[in-house]
C-alpha positions as CSV (number, residue, x, y, z in Angstrom):
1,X,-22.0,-16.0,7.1
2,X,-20.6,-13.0,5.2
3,X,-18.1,-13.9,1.9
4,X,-14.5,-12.0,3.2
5,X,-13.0,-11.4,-0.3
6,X,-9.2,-13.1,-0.8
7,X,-6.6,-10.8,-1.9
8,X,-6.8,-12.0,-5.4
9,X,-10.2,-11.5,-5.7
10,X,-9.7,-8.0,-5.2
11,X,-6.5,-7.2,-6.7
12,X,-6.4,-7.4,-10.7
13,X,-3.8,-9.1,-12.8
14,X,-0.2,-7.2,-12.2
15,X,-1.6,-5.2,-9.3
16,X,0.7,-5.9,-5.9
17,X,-0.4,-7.5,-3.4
18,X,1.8,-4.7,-1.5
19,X,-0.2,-1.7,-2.7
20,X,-3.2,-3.8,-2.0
21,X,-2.4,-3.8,1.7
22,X,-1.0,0.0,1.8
23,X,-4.0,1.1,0.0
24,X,-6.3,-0.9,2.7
25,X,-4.5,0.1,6.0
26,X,-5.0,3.8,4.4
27,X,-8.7,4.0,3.7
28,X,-8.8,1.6,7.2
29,X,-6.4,5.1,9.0
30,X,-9.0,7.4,6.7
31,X,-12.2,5.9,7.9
32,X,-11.4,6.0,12.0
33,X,-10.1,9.3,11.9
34,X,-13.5,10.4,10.4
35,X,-15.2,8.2,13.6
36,X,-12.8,10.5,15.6
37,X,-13.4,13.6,14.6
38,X,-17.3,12.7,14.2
39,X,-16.5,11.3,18.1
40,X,-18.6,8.3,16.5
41,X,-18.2,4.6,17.7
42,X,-17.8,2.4,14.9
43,X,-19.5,-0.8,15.1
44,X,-17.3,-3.2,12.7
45,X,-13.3,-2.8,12.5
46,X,-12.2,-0.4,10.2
47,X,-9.8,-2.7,8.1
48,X,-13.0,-4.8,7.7
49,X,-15.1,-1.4,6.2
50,X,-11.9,-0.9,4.5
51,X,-11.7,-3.9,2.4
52,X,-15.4,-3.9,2.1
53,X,-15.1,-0.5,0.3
54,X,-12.7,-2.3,-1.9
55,X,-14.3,-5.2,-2.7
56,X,-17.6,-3.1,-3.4
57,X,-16.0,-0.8,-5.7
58,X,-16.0,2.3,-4.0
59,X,-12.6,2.7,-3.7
60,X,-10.2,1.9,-6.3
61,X,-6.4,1.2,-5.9
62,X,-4.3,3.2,-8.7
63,X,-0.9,2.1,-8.9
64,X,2.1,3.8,-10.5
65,X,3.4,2.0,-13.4
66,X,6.7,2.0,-12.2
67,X,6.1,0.0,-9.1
68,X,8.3,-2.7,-8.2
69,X,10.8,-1.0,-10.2
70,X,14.1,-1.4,-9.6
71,X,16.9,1.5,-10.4
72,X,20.3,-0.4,-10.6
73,X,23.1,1.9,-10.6
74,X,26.8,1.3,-9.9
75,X,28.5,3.2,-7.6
76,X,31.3,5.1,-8.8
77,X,34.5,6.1,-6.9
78,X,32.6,9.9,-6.9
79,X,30.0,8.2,-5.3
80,X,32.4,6.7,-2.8
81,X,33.5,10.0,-0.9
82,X,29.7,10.0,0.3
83,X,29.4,6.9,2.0
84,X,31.5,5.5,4.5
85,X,31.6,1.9,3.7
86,X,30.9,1.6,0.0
87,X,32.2,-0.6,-2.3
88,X,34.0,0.9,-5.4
89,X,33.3,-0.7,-8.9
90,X,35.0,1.2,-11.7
């Protein structure tokens, strides 16, 4: 029986879990739309070849470092004519 790598084996430390699975169900979309267009039947899933492209290192997951990122910002009573039910903190 094939090893199916965890999540944590493939992500590194400080990497999301998040992008991990973005990043997989992209190259997964990529590689059956090439099947399509190449009117090719694939014989494994293509989240499987997906993650196995991972886990292989043929594909490598490049985060932004400003992921998970958080941009608090008070809204002002300026703010406040834009949105209907806002709540005003001066």
């Amino acid at each position: 029986m094939m090893h199916r790598p965890s999540a944590p084996e493939l992500l590194k430390p400080g990497q999301s879990y998040y992008s991990l699975v973005v990043a997989v169900a992209k190259r997964a979309r990529e590689i059956s739309q090439i099947a399509d267009d190449k009117h090719e039947i694939l014989a494994e899933k293509p989240v499987k070849m997906a993650v196995d492209d991972f886990s292989k290192g043929r594909y490598k997951m490049i985060e932004s470092p400003d992921i998970g990122v958080i941009n608090d910002r008070v809204i002002t009573s300026a703010d406040a004519t834009d949105l209907d039910d806002a709540v005003v903190v001066d």
